[in-house]
C-alpha positions, -999 to 999 in steps of 0.1 A, spaced: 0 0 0 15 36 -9 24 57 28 38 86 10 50 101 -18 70 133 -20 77 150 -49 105 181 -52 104 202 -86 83 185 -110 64 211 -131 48 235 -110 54 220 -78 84 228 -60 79 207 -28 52 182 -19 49 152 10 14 135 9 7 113 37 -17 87 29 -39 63 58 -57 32 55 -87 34 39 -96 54 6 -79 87 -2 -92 106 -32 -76 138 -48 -103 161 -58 -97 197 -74 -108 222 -102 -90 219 -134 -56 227 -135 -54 219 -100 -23 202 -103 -45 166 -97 -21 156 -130 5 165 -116 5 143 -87 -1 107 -110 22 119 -134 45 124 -100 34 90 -91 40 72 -127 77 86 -126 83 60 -99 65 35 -108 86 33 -137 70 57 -165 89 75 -189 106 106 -176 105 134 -198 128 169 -190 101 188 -198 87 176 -159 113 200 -144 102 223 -128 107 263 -146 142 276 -131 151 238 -118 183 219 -124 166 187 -108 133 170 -99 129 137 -73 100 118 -70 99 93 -31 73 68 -31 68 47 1 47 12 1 36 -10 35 49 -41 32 33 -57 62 16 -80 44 41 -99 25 33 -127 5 61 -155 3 59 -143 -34 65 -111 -27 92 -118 -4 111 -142 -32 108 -115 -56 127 -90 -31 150 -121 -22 158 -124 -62 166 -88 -69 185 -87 -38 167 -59 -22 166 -55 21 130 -41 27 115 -54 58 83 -37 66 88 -12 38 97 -2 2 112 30 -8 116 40 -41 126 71 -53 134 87 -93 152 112 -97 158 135 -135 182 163 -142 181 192 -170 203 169 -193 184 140 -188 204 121 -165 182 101 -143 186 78 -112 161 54 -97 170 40 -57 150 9 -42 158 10 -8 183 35 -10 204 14 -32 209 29 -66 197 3 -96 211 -3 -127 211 21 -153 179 19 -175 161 6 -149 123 10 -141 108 -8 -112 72 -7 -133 89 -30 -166 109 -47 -142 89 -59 -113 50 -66 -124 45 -92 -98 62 -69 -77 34 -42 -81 4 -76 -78 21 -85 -45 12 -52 -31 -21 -52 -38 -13 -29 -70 -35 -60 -86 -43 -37 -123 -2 -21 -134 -18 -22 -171 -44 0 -161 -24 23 -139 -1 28 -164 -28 37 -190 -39 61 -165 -8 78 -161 -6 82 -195 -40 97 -203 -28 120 -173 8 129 -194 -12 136 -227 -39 159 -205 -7 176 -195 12 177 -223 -24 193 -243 -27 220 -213 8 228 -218 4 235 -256 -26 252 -253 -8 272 -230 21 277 -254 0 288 -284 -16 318 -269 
């Protein structure tokens, strides 16, 4: 289950920690809101394309910190960890990081992955094991939310 997710410097946000309970949370806002923002955010860690253009005006850098309970490991779930080699006890901290010339850097656990890496492509039973049971429709989501963005921005542009 995601805890939290911080996000430093992507587009118009320059510093964000969400805390999220048990039980449902739901985002709710006018347009342009920044509601995007936040599962585009999200999508970045969970192993989405990342695009400069997400940078925040004036920015050099942005990081994205996603943390999920795992107090309810499956032995699945716990081979999978075992197999990549990654220590997470009760938790899973992932975090994405972009700069200006398109260097990125993704960190399970505070240990930084191979290059090319992305924990979404990588991991799908990773994402089912924590109760993320629909990755193909998250990730369609995220990208509905990127092309919602991306057609703000250029209406924004050509004005």
């Amino acid at each position: 289950m995601l805890q939290s997710l911080s996000i430093r410097n992507v587009v118009l946000i320059d510093k964000l920690d969400l805390d999220f309970k048990s039980g449902l949370s739901v985002l709710t806002g006018e347009t342009g809101a920044g509601k995007s923002i936040l599962l585009d955010s999200l999508g970045l860690v969970l192993g989405n394309r990342a695009e400069t253009s997400l940078i925040r005006q004036g920015e050099d850098k942005l990081s994205v910190t996603a943390q999920f309970s795992l107090q309810k490991q499956t032995p699945a779930l716990r081979a999978l960890l075992d197999e990549y080699e990654i220590e997470a006890d009760d938790e899973l901290l992932i975090k994405r990081s972009l700069t200006r010339d398109g260097k990125g850097k993704i960190f399970i656990n505070e240990v930084n992955t191979m290059p090319g890496f992305t924990p979404f492509s990588m991991f799908p039973s990773l994402w089912a094991n924590m109760n993320v049971t629909y990755p193909e429709i998250i990730e369609e989501l995220f990208d509905l939310a990127l092309e919602r963005y991306e057609d703000r921005k250029n209406l924004l542009t050509e004005e």
